[in-house]
C-alpha positions as CSV (number, residue, x, y, z in Angstrom):
1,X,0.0,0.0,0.0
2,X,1.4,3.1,-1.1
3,X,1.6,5.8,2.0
4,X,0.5,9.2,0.7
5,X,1.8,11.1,3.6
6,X,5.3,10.1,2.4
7,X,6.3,13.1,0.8
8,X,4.5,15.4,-1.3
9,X,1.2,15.2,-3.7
10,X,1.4,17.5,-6.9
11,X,-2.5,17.5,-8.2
12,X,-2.0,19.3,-11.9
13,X,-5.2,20.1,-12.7
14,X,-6.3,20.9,-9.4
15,X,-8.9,23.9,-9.7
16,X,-10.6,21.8,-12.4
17,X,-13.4,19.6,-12.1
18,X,-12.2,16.5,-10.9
19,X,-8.4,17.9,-10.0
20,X,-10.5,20.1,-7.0
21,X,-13.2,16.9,-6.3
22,X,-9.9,14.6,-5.7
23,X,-8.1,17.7,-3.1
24,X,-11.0,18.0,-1.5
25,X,-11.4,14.2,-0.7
26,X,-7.3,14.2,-0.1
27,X,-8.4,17.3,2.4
28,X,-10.9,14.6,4.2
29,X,-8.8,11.9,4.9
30,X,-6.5,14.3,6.5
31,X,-3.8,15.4,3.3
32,X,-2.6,18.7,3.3
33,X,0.6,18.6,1.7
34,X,-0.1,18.8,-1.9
35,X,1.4,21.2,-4.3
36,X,-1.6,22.6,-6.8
37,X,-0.8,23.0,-10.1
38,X,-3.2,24.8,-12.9
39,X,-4.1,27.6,-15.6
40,X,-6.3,30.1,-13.8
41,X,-6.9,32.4,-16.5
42,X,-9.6,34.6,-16.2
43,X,-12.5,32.2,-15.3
44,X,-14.4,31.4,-12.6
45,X,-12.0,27.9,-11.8
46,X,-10.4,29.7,-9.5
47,X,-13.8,29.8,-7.0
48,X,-12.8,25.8,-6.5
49,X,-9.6,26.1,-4.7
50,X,-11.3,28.5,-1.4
51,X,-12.4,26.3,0.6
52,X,-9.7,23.3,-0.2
53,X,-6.4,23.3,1.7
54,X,-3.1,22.8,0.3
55,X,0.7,24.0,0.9
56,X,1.4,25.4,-2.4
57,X,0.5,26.7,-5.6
58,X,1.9,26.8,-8.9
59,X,1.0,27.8,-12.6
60,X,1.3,25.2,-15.3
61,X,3.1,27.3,-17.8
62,X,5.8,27.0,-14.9
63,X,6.1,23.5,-13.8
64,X,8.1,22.0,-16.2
65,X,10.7,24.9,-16.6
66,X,11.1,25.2,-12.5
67,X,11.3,21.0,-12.6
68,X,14.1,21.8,-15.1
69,X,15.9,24.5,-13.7
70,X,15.6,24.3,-9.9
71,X,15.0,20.6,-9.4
72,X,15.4,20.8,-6.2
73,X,12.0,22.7,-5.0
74,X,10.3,19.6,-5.9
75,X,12.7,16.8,-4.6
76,X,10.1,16.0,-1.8
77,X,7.3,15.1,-4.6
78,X,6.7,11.4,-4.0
79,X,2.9,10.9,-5.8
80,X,1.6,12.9,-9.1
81,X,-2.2,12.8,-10.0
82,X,-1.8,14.1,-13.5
83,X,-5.2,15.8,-13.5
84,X,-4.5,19.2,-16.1
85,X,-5.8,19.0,-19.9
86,X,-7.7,20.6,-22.4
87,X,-10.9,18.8,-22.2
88,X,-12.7,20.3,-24.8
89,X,-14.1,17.9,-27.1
90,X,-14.9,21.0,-29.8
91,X,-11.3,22.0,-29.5
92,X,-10.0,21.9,-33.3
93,X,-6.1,23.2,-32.6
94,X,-4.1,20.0,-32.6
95,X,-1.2,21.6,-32.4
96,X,-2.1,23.3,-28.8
97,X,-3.6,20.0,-27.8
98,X,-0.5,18.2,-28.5
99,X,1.6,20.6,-26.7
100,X,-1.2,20.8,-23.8
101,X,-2.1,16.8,-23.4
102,X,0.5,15.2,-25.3
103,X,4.0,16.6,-24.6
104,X,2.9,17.6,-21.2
105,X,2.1,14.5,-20.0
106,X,5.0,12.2,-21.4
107,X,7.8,15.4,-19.5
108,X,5.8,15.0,-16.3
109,X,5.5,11.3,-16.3
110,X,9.5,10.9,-17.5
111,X,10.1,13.3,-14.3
112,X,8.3,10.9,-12.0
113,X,9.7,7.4,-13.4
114,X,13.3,8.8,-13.1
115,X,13.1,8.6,-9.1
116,X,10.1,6.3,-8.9
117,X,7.5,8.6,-8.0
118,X,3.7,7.4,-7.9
119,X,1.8,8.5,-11.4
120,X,-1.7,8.3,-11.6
121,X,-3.1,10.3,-14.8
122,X,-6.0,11.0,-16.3
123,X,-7.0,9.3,-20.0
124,X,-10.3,9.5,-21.1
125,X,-13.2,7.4,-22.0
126,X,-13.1,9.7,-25.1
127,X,-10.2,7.4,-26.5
128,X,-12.7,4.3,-27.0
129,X,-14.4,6.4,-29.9
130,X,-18.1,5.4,-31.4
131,X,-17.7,1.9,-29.5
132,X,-21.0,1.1,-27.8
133,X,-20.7,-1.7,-25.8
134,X,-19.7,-2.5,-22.2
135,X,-15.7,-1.2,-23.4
136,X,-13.1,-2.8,-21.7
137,X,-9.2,-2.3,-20.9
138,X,-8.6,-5.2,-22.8
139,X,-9.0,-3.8,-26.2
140,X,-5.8,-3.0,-27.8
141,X,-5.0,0.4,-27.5
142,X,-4.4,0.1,-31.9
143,X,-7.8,-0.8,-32.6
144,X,-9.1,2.4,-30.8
145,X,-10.3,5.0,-33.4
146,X,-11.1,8.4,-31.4
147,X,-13.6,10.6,-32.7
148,X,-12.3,13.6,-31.8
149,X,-8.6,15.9,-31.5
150,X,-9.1,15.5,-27.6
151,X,-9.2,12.2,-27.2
152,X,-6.9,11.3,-29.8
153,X,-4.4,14.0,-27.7
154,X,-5.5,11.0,-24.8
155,X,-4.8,7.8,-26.8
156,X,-1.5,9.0,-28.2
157,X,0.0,9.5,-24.6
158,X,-1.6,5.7,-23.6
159,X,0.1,4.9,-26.9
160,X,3.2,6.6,-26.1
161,X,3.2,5.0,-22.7
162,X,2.9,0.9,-23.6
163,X,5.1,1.9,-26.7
164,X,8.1,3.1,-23.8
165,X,7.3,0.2,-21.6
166,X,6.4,2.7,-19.1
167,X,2.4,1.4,-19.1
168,X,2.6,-1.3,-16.4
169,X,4.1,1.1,-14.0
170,X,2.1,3.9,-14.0
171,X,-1.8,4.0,-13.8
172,X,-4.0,5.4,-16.6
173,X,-7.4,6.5,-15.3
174,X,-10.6,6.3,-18.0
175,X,-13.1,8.6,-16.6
176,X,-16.7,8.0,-18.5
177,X,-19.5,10.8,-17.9
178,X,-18.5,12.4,-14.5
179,X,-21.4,14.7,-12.9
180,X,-20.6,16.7,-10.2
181,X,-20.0,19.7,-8.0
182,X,-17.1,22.2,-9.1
183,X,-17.9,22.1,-12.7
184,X,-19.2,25.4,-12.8
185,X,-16.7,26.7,-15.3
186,X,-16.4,23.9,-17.5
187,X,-19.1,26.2,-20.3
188,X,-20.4,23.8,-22.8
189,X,-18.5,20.8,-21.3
190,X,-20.6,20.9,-18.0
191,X,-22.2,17.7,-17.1
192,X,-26.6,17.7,-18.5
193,X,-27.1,17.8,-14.9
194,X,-25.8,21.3,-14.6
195,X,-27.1,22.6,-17.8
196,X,-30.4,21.3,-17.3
197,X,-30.8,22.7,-13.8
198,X,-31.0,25.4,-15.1
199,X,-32.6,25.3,-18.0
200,X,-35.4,24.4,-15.5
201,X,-35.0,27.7,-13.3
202,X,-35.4,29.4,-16.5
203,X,-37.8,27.6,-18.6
204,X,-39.6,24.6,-16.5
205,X,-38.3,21.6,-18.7
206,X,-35.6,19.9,-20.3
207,X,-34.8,19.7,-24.3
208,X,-33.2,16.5,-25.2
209,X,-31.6,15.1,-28.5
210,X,-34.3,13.1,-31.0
211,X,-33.1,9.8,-31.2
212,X,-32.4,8.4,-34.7
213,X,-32.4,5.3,-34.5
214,X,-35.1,2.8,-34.3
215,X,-34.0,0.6,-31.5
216,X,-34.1,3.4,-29.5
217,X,-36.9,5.9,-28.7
218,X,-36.0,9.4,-27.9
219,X,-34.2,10.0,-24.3
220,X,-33.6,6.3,-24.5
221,X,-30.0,7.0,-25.5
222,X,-27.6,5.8,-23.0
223,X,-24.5,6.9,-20.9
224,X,-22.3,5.5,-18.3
225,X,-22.7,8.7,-15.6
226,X,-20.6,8.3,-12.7
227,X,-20.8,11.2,-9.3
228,X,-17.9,12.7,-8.7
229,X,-17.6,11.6,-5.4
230,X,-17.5,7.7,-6.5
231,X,-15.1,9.2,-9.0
232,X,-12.0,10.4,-6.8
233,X,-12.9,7.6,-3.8
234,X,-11.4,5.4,-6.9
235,X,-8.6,7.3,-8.0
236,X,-7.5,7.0,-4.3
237,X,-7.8,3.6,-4.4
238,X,-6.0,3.0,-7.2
239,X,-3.3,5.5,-5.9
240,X,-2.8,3.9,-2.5
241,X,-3.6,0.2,-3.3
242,X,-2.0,-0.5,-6.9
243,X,1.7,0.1,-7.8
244,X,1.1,0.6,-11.1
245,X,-1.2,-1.7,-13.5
246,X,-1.4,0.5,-16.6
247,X,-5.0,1.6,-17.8
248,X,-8.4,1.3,-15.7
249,X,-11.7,2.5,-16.3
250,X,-13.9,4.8,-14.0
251,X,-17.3,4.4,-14.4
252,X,-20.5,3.3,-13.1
253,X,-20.5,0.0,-14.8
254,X,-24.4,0.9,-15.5
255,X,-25.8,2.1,-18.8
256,X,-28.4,5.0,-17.8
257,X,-30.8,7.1,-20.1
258,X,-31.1,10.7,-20.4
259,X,-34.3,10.3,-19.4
260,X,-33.6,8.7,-16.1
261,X,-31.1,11.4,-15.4
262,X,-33.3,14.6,-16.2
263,X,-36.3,12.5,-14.1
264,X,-33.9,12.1,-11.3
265,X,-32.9,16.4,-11.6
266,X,-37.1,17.2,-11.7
267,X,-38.2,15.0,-9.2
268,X,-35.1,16.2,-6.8
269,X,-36.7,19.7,-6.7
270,X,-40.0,18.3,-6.4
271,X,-41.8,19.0,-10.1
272,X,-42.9,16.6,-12.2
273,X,-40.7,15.9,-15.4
274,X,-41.3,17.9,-18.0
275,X,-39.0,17.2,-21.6
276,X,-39.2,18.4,-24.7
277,X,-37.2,16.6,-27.4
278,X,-35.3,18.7,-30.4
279,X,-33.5,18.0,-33.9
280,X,-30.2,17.1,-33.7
281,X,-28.2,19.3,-36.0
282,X,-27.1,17.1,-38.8
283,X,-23.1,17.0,-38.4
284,X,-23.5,15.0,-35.3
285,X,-26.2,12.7,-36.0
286,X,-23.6,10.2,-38.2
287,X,-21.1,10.2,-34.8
288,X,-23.5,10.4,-32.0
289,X,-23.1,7.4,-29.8
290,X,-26.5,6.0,-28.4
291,X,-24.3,3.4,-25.9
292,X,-21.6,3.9,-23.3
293,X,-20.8,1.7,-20.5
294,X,-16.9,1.0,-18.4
295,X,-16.7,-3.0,-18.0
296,X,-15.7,-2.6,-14.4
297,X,-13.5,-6.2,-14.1
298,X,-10.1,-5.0,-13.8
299,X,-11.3,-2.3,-11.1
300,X,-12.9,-4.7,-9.2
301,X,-10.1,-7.2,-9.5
302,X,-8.0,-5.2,-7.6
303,X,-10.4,-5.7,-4.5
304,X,-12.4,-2.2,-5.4
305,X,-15.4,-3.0,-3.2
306,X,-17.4,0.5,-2.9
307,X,-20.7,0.3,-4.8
308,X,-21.3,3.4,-7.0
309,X,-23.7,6.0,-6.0
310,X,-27.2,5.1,-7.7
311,X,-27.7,7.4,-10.3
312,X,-31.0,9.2,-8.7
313,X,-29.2,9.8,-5.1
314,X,-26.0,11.0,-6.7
315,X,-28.1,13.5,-8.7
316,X,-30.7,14.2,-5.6
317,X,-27.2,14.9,-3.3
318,X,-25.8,17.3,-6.4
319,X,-29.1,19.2,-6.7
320,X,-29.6,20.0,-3.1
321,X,-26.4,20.1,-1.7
322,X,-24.5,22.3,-4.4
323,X,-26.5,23.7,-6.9
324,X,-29.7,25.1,-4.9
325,X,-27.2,26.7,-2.2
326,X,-24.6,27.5,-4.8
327,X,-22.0,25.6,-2.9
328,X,-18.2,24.1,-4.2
329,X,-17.2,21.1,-2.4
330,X,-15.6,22.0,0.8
331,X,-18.4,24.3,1.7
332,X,-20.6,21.8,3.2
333,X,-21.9,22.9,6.4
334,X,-20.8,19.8,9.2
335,X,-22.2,17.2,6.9
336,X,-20.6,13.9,6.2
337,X,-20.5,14.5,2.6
338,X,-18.6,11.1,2.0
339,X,-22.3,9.1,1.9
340,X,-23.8,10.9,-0.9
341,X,-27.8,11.1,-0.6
342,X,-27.6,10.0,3.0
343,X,-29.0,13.7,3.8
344,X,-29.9,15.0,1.2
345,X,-33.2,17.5,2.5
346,X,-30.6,19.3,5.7
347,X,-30.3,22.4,4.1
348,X,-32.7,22.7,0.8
349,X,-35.8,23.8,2.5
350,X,-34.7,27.5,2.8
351,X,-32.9,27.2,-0.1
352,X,-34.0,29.7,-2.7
353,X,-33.8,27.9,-6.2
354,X,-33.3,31.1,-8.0
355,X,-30.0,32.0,-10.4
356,X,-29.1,31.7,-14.1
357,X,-26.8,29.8,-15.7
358,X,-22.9,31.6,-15.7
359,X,-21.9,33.3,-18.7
360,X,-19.7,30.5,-20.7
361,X,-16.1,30.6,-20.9
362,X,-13.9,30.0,-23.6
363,X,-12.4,26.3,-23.3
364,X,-8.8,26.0,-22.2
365,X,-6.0,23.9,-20.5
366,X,-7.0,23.0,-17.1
367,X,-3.2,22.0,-16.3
Protein backbone atom coordinates (compact mmCIF):
# COMPACT_ATOMS: atom_id res chain seq x y z
CA UNK A 1 0.00 0.00 0.00
CA UNK A 2 1.38 3.12 -1.14
CA UNK A 3 1.56 5.77 1.98
CA UNK A 4 0.48 9.16 0.68
CA UNK A 5 1.75 11.07 3.56
CA UNK A 6 5.31 10.13 2.41
CA UNK A 7 6.29 13.08 0.84
CA UNK A 8 4.47 15.37 -1.30
CA UNK A 9 1.17 15.24 -3.71
CA UNK A 10 1.36 17.45 -6.89
CA UNK A 11 -2.51 17.45 -8.23
CA UNK A 12 -2.02 19.26 -11.93
CA UNK A 13 -5.15 20.13 -12.72
CA UNK A 14 -6.28 20.95 -9.39
CA UNK A 15 -8.90 23.95 -9.67
CA UNK A 16 -10.59 21.84 -12.40
CA UNK A 17 -13.41 19.60 -12.06
CA UNK A 18 -12.17 16.54 -10.94
CA UNK A 19 -8.35 17.94 -9.97
CA UNK A 20 -10.49 20.08 -7.05
CA UNK A 21 -13.20 16.86 -6.26
CA UNK A 22 -9.88 14.58 -5.73
CA UNK A 23 -8.11 17.70 -3.09
CA UNK A 24 -10.96 18.00 -1.49
CA UNK A 25 -11.38 14.25 -0.69
CA UNK A 26 -7.26 14.15 -0.10
CA UNK A 27 -8.41 17.29 2.39
CA UNK A 28 -10.87 14.60 4.16
CA UNK A 29 -8.81 11.87 4.95
CA UNK A 30 -6.48 14.34 6.50
CA UNK A 31 -3.84 15.39 3.34
CA UNK A 32 -2.62 18.72 3.28
CA UNK A 33 0.64 18.62 1.68
CA UNK A 34 -0.07 18.76 -1.94
CA UNK A 35 1.36 21.25 -4.29
CA UNK A 36 -1.55 22.61 -6.77
CA UNK A 37 -0.79 23.02 -10.14
CA UNK A 38 -3.21 24.84 -12.87
CA UNK A 39 -4.14 27.61 -15.63
CA UNK A 40 -6.26 30.13 -13.78
CA UNK A 41 -6.89 32.41 -16.51
CA UNK A 42 -9.59 34.64 -16.23
CA UNK A 43 -12.54 32.22 -15.27
CA UNK A 44 -14.38 31.44 -12.62
CA UNK A 45 -12.05 27.86 -11.83
CA UNK A 46 -10.42 29.72 -9.46
CA UNK A 47 -13.77 29.77 -6.95
CA UNK A 48 -12.81 25.76 -6.47
CA UNK A 49 -9.56 26.14 -4.74
CA UNK A 50 -11.26 28.52 -1.43
CA UNK A 51 -12.43 26.28 0.56
CA UNK A 52 -9.73 23.30 -0.17
CA UNK A 53 -6.39 23.32 1.68
CA UNK A 54 -3.10 22.76 0.29
CA UNK A 55 0.67 23.97 0.89
CA UNK A 56 1.37 25.42 -2.43
CA UNK A 57 0.49 26.72 -5.58
CA UNK A 58 1.95 26.81 -8.93
CA UNK A 59 0.97 27.82 -12.60
CA UNK A 60 1.33 25.19 -15.30
CA UNK A 61 3.13 27.29 -17.78
CA UNK A 62 5.76 26.99 -14.94
CA UNK A 63 6.06 23.53 -13.84
CA UNK A 64 8.06 21.96 -16.15
CA UNK A 65 10.69 24.90 -16.61
CA UNK A 66 11.13 25.19 -12.47
CA UNK A 67 11.34 20.97 -12.55
CA UNK A 68 14.08 21.75 -15.09
CA UNK A 69 15.93 24.55 -13.68
CA UNK A 70 15.62 24.34 -9.90
CA UNK A 71 15.03 20.57 -9.40
CA UNK A 72 15.37 20.83 -6.22
CA UNK A 73 12.05 22.70 -5.03
CA UNK A 74 10.33 19.58 -5.93
CA UNK A 75 12.74 16.75 -4.59
CA UNK A 76 10.06 15.98 -1.85
CA UNK A 77 7.28 15.11 -4.61
CA UNK A 78 6.68 11.35 -3.96
CA UNK A 79 2.85 10.89 -5.83
CA UNK A 80 1.55 12.85 -9.12
CA UNK A 81 -2.21 12.84 -10.04
CA UNK A 82 -1.78 14.11 -13.50
CA UNK A 83 -5.22 15.77 -13.51
CA UNK A 84 -4.55 19.17 -16.08
CA UNK A 85 -5.80 18.97 -19.86
CA UNK A 86 -7.66 20.61 -22.40
CA UNK A 87 -10.86 18.75 -22.20
CA UNK A 88 -12.71 20.33 -24.80
CA UNK A 89 -14.07 17.91 -27.07
CA UNK A 90 -14.92 21.04 -29.81
CA UNK A 91 -11.31 21.97 -29.53
CA UNK A 92 -9.96 21.92 -33.25
CA UNK A 93 -6.11 23.18 -32.57
CA UNK A 94 -4.11 19.95 -32.63
CA UNK A 95 -1.15 21.64 -32.44
CA UNK A 96 -2.09 23.30 -28.81
CA UNK A 97 -3.56 20.00 -27.83
CA UNK A 98 -0.47 18.25 -28.45
CA UNK A 99 1.57 20.59 -26.68
CA UNK A 100 -1.23 20.83 -23.79
CA UNK A 101 -2.06 16.83 -23.43
CA UNK A 102 0.55 15.25 -25.34
CA UNK A 103 4.04 16.62 -24.63
CA UNK A 104 2.90 17.55 -21.19
CA UNK A 105 2.13 14.48 -19.96
CA UNK A 106 5.03 12.24 -21.41
CA UNK A 107 7.84 15.36 -19.46
CA UNK A 108 5.77 14.98 -16.30
CA UNK A 109 5.55 11.34 -16.31
CA UNK A 110 9.51 10.93 -17.49
CA UNK A 111 10.08 13.31 -14.25
CA UNK A 112 8.26 10.91 -11.98
CA UNK A 113 9.74 7.40 -13.42
CA UNK A 114 13.33 8.75 -13.09
CA UNK A 115 13.07 8.64 -9.07
CA UNK A 116 10.11 6.25 -8.86
CA UNK A 117 7.52 8.57 -7.97
CA UNK A 118 3.73 7.39 -7.95
CA UNK A 119 1.84 8.50 -11.40
CA UNK A 120 -1.70 8.28 -11.57
CA UNK A 121 -3.07 10.26 -14.85
CA UNK A 122 -5.96 11.04 -16.33
CA UNK A 123 -6.96 9.31 -20.03
CA UNK A 124 -10.28 9.51 -21.12
CA UNK A 125 -13.17 7.41 -22.01
CA UNK A 126 -13.09 9.66 -25.14
CA UNK A 127 -10.17 7.42 -26.53
CA UNK A 128 -12.67 4.25 -26.99
CA UNK A 129 -14.35 6.41 -29.94
CA UNK A 130 -18.10 5.42 -31.40
CA UNK A 131 -17.67 1.89 -29.48
CA UNK A 132 -21.02 1.11 -27.84
CA UNK A 133 -20.66 -1.71 -25.85
CA UNK A 134 -19.73 -2.53 -22.24
CA UNK A 135 -15.71 -1.19 -23.44
CA UNK A 136 -13.14 -2.77 -21.72
CA UNK A 137 -9.24 -2.31 -20.88
CA UNK A 138 -8.58 -5.18 -22.76
CA UNK A 139 -9.01 -3.82 -26.20
CA UNK A 140 -5.78 -3.04 -27.82
CA UNK A 141 -4.98 0.36 -27.53
CA UNK A 142 -4.41 0.12 -31.88
CA UNK A 143 -7.83 -0.80 -32.63
CA UNK A 144 -9.13 2.39 -30.77
CA UNK A 145 -10.30 4.97 -33.41
CA UNK A 146 -11.07 8.36 -31.42
CA UNK A 147 -13.65 10.65 -32.66
CA UNK A 148 -12.26 13.56 -31.84
CA UNK A 149 -8.64 15.93 -31.47
CA UNK A 150 -9.13 15.50 -27.58
CA UNK A 151 -9.18 12.17 -27.21
CA UNK A 152 -6.90 11.34 -29.77
CA UNK A 153 -4.40 13.95 -27.70
CA UNK A 154 -5.52 10.98 -24.75
CA UNK A 155 -4.82 7.81 -26.79
CA UNK A 156 -1.50 8.95 -28.20
CA UNK A 157 0.03 9.53 -24.56
CA UNK A 158 -1.63 5.74 -23.60
CA UNK A 159 0.08 4.89 -26.90
CA UNK A 160 3.22 6.58 -26.08
CA UNK A 161 3.23 4.97 -22.66
CA UNK A 162 2.90 0.90 -23.60
CA UNK A 163 5.15 1.87 -26.65
CA UNK A 164 8.08 3.13 -23.75
CA UNK A 165 7.26 0.15 -21.60
CA UNK A 166 6.39 2.68 -19.13
CA UNK A 167 2.43 1.37 -19.09
CA UNK A 168 2.59 -1.25 -16.38
CA UNK A 169 4.12 1.10 -13.97
CA UNK A 170 2.07 3.92 -14.04
CA UNK A 171 -1.83 4.04 -13.82
CA UNK A 172 -4.02 5.42 -16.60
CA UNK A 173 -7.40 6.45 -15.34
CA UNK A 174 -10.58 6.30 -17.99
CA UNK A 175 -13.07 8.62 -16.55
CA UNK A 176 -16.68 8.00 -18.49
CA UNK A 177 -19.52 10.83 -17.89
CA UNK A 178 -18.54 12.44 -14.55
CA UNK A 179 -21.43 14.65 -12.89
CA UNK A 180 -20.64 16.68 -10.21
CA UNK A 181 -20.02 19.72 -7.96
CA UNK A 182 -17.15 22.24 -9.12
CA UNK A 183 -17.93 22.13 -12.70
CA UNK A 184 -19.22 25.37 -12.81
CA UNK A 185 -16.74 26.73 -15.32
CA UNK A 186 -16.40 23.89 -17.54
CA UNK A 187 -19.12 26.25 -20.34
CA UNK A 188 -20.38 23.83 -22.82
CA UNK A 189 -18.47 20.85 -21.29
CA UNK A 190 -20.62 20.90 -18.03
CA UNK A 191 -22.19 17.66 -17.15
CA UNK A 192 -26.56 17.70 -18.54
CA UNK A 193 -27.08 17.82 -14.93
CA UNK A 194 -25.75 21.28 -14.65
CA UNK A 195 -27.07 22.60 -17.85
CA UNK A 196 -30.41 21.27 -17.30
CA UNK A 197 -30.84 22.66 -13.76
CA UNK A 198 -31.02 25.45 -15.13
CA UNK A 199 -32.64 25.34 -18.04
CA UNK A 200 -35.37 24.43 -15.54
CA UNK A 201 -35.03 27.71 -13.33
CA UNK A 202 -35.37 29.36 -16.52
CA UNK A 203 -37.78 27.55 -18.63
CA UNK A 204 -39.55 24.64 -16.49
CA UNK A 205 -38.25 21.60 -18.73
CA UNK A 206 -35.62 19.95 -20.25
CA UNK A 207 -34.76 19.73 -24.25
CA UNK A 208 -33.22 16.49 -25.24
CA UNK A 209 -31.63 15.09 -28.54
CA UNK A 210 -34.29 13.12 -31.03
CA UNK A 211 -33.11 9.78 -31.24
CA UNK A 212 -32.41 8.42 -34.68
CA UNK A 213 -32.39 5.26 -34.50
CA UNK A 214 -35.07 2.80 -34.34
CA UNK A 215 -34.00 0.65 -31.46
CA UNK A 216 -34.12 3.43 -29.48
CA UNK A 217 -36.93 5.94 -28.70
CA UNK A 218 -36.02 9.43 -27.89
CA UNK A 219 -34.18 9.97 -24.31
CA UNK A 220 -33.55 6.29 -24.46
CA UNK A 221 -30.05 6.96 -25.54
CA UNK A 222 -27.62 5.82 -23.02
CA UNK A 223 -24.47 6.92 -20.92
CA UNK A 224 -22.31 5.49 -18.28
CA UNK A 225 -22.66 8.70 -15.56
CA UNK A 226 -20.62 8.32 -12.66
CA UNK A 227 -20.84 11.21 -9.25
CA UNK A 228 -17.93 12.71 -8.68
CA UNK A 229 -17.56 11.64 -5.35
CA UNK A 230 -17.52 7.74 -6.46
CA UNK A 231 -15.09 9.15 -8.96
CA UNK A 232 -12.02 10.37 -6.77
CA UNK A 233 -12.93 7.59 -3.85
CA UNK A 234 -11.39 5.40 -6.92
CA UNK A 235 -8.56 7.33 -8.03
CA UNK A 236 -7.49 7.03 -4.34
CA UNK A 237 -7.84 3.58 -4.36
CA UNK A 238 -5.99 3.04 -7.17
CA UNK A 239 -3.32 5.49 -5.86
CA UNK A 240 -2.85 3.94 -2.46
CA UNK A 241 -3.57 0.22 -3.25
CA UNK A 242 -2.01 -0.51 -6.95
CA UNK A 243 1.72 0.11 -7.84
CA UNK A 244 1.08 0.62 -11.15
CA UNK A 245 -1.18 -1.68 -13.46
CA UNK A 246 -1.42 0.47 -16.63
CA UNK A 247 -4.97 1.64 -17.75
CA UNK A 248 -8.44 1.29 -15.70
CA UNK A 249 -11.67 2.50 -16.34
CA UNK A 250 -13.94 4.82 -14.04
CA UNK A 251 -17.34 4.42 -14.43
CA UNK A 252 -20.49 3.29 -13.08
CA UNK A 253 -20.47 0.00 -14.77
CA UNK A 254 -24.36 0.88 -15.53
CA UNK A 255 -25.81 2.07 -18.76
CA UNK A 256 -28.39 4.98 -17.84
CA UNK A 257 -30.82 7.13 -20.10
CA UNK A 258 -31.13 10.66 -20.41
CA UNK A 259 -34.34 10.31 -19.36
CA UNK A 260 -33.63 8.67 -16.13
CA UNK A 261 -31.09 11.36 -15.39
CA UNK A 262 -33.27 14.62 -16.21
CA UNK A 263 -36.29 12.49 -14.12
CA UNK A 264 -33.86 12.12 -11.29
CA UNK A 265 -32.94 16.44 -11.59
CA UNK A 266 -37.15 17.20 -11.66
CA UNK A 267 -38.16 15.04 -9.18
CA UNK A 268 -35.15 16.22 -6.77
CA UNK A 269 -36.70 19.71 -6.68
CA UNK A 270 -40.04 18.34 -6.38
CA UNK A 271 -41.78 19.00 -10.07
CA UNK A 272 -42.90 16.61 -12.25
CA UNK A 273 -40.71 15.91 -15.36
CA UNK A 274 -41.29 17.95 -17.98
CA UNK A 275 -38.95 17.15 -21.57
CA UNK A 276 -39.24 18.37 -24.70
CA UNK A 277 -37.22 16.56 -27.38
CA UNK A 278 -35.26 18.72 -30.38
CA UNK A 279 -33.46 18.01 -33.86
CA UNK A 280 -30.17 17.10 -33.72
CA UNK A 281 -28.17 19.35 -35.98
CA UNK A 282 -27.08 17.06 -38.82
CA UNK A 283 -23.12 16.99 -38.43
CA UNK A 284 -23.52 14.98 -35.34
CA UNK A 285 -26.15 12.67 -36.02
CA UNK A 286 -23.64 10.16 -38.16
CA UNK A 287 -21.10 10.15 -34.80
CA UNK A 288 -23.45 10.36 -31.97
CA UNK A 289 -23.14 7.42 -29.84
CA UNK A 290 -26.49 5.95 -28.42
CA UNK A 291 -24.32 3.42 -25.92
CA UNK A 292 -21.60 3.90 -23.33
CA UNK A 293 -20.78 1.68 -20.54
CA UNK A 294 -16.86 1.02 -18.44
CA UNK A 295 -16.70 -2.96 -18.04
CA UNK A 296 -15.66 -2.64 -14.44
CA UNK A 297 -13.47 -6.19 -14.13
CA UNK A 298 -10.14 -5.04 -13.79
CA UNK A 299 -11.28 -2.34 -11.11
CA UNK A 300 -12.95 -4.73 -9.22
CA UNK A 301 -10.11 -7.20 -9.53
CA UNK A 302 -8.01 -5.25 -7.60
CA UNK A 303 -10.41 -5.72 -4.52
CA UNK A 304 -12.44 -2.22 -5.36
CA UNK A 305 -15.40 -3.00 -3.24
CA UNK A 306 -17.44 0.45 -2.88
CA UNK A 307 -20.74 0.31 -4.81
CA UNK A 308 -21.35 3.39 -6.97
CA UNK A 309 -23.67 5.99 -6.02
CA UNK A 310 -27.25 5.10 -7.67
CA UNK A 311 -27.75 7.41 -10.34
CA UNK A 312 -31.03 9.19 -8.65
CA UNK A 313 -29.18 9.79 -5.12
CA UNK A 314 -26.04 10.95 -6.69
CA UNK A 315 -28.05 13.53 -8.68
CA UNK A 316 -30.69 14.15 -5.59
CA UNK A 317 -27.17 14.87 -3.32
CA UNK A 318 -25.80 17.30 -6.40
CA UNK A 319 -29.09 19.18 -6.68
CA UNK A 320 -29.57 19.97 -3.08
CA UNK A 321 -26.37 20.08 -1.68
CA UNK A 322 -24.50 22.31 -4.41
CA UNK A 323 -26.48 23.66 -6.95
CA UNK A 324 -29.69 25.14 -4.94
CA UNK A 325 -27.16 26.69 -2.16
CA UNK A 326 -24.59 27.45 -4.82
CA UNK A 327 -21.96 25.62 -2.91
CA UNK A 328 -18.16 24.08 -4.24
CA UNK A 329 -17.24 21.08 -2.38
CA UNK A 330 -15.59 21.96 0.85
CA UNK A 331 -18.36 24.29 1.70
CA UNK A 332 -20.59 21.78 3.21
CA UNK A 333 -21.87 22.94 6.42
CA UNK A 334 -20.80 19.84 9.22
CA UNK A 335 -22.24 17.22 6.86
CA UNK A 336 -20.59 13.88 6.24
CA UNK A 337 -20.46 14.52 2.59
CA UNK A 338 -18.56 11.13 1.96
CA UNK A 339 -22.26 9.09 1.94
CA UNK A 340 -23.82 10.89 -0.87
CA UNK A 341 -27.77 11.08 -0.64
CA UNK A 342 -27.60 10.00 2.98
CA UNK A 343 -28.97 13.68 3.77
CA UNK A 344 -29.93 15.01 1.16
CA UNK A 345 -33.19 17.46 2.52
CA UNK A 346 -30.64 19.28 5.66
CA UNK A 347 -30.33 22.42 4.08
CA UNK A 348 -32.70 22.74 0.79
CA UNK A 349 -35.81 23.83 2.48
CA UNK A 350 -34.66 27.47 2.82
CA UNK A 351 -32.87 27.15 -0.12
CA UNK A 352 -33.96 29.71 -2.70
CA UNK A 353 -33.83 27.89 -6.23
CA UNK A 354 -33.27 31.06 -8.02
CA UNK A 355 -29.96 32.02 -10.44
CA UNK A 356 -29.06 31.74 -14.06
CA UNK A 357 -26.84 29.84 -15.68
CA UNK A 358 -22.94 31.59 -15.75
CA UNK A 359 -21.94 33.26 -18.74
CA UNK A 360 -19.73 30.52 -20.65
CA UNK A 361 -16.06 30.64 -20.88
CA UNK A 362 -13.85 29.98 -23.65
CA UNK A 363 -12.39 26.32 -23.28
CA UNK A 364 -8.76 25.98 -22.23
CA UNK A 365 -5.99 23.91 -20.47
CA UNK A 366 -6.98 23.01 -17.09
CA UNK A 367 -3.18 22.05 -16.31
Amino acid sequence: MVDLSEGRILVTGGAGFIGSALIWELNRRGYSNILVADQLGEGLKWKNLVPLRFRDYIEGDDLLMRMDVAPHQFEDIRTIFHLGACSSTTETDGAFLIRNNFEFSKALAQFALSEDRRFVYASSAATYGCLEQRVSEAIPLEDLRPLNMYGYSKHLFDCWAERSDVLPLITGLKYFNIFGPNEDHKAEMRSLVHKAYYQILETGRVSLFKSYRPEYRHGEQRRDFLYIKDAVDATLYLAEHVEGGGIFNIGSGEANTWLSLVTAIFNSLGQAPNVTFIDMPEAMQDKYQYFTCANLDKLCSFAYERTMTALPDAVRDYVLNYLIPGRHLGDEPGRNSRNPGSDPLQDAGSAEMTGRAKEPQPPGSTI
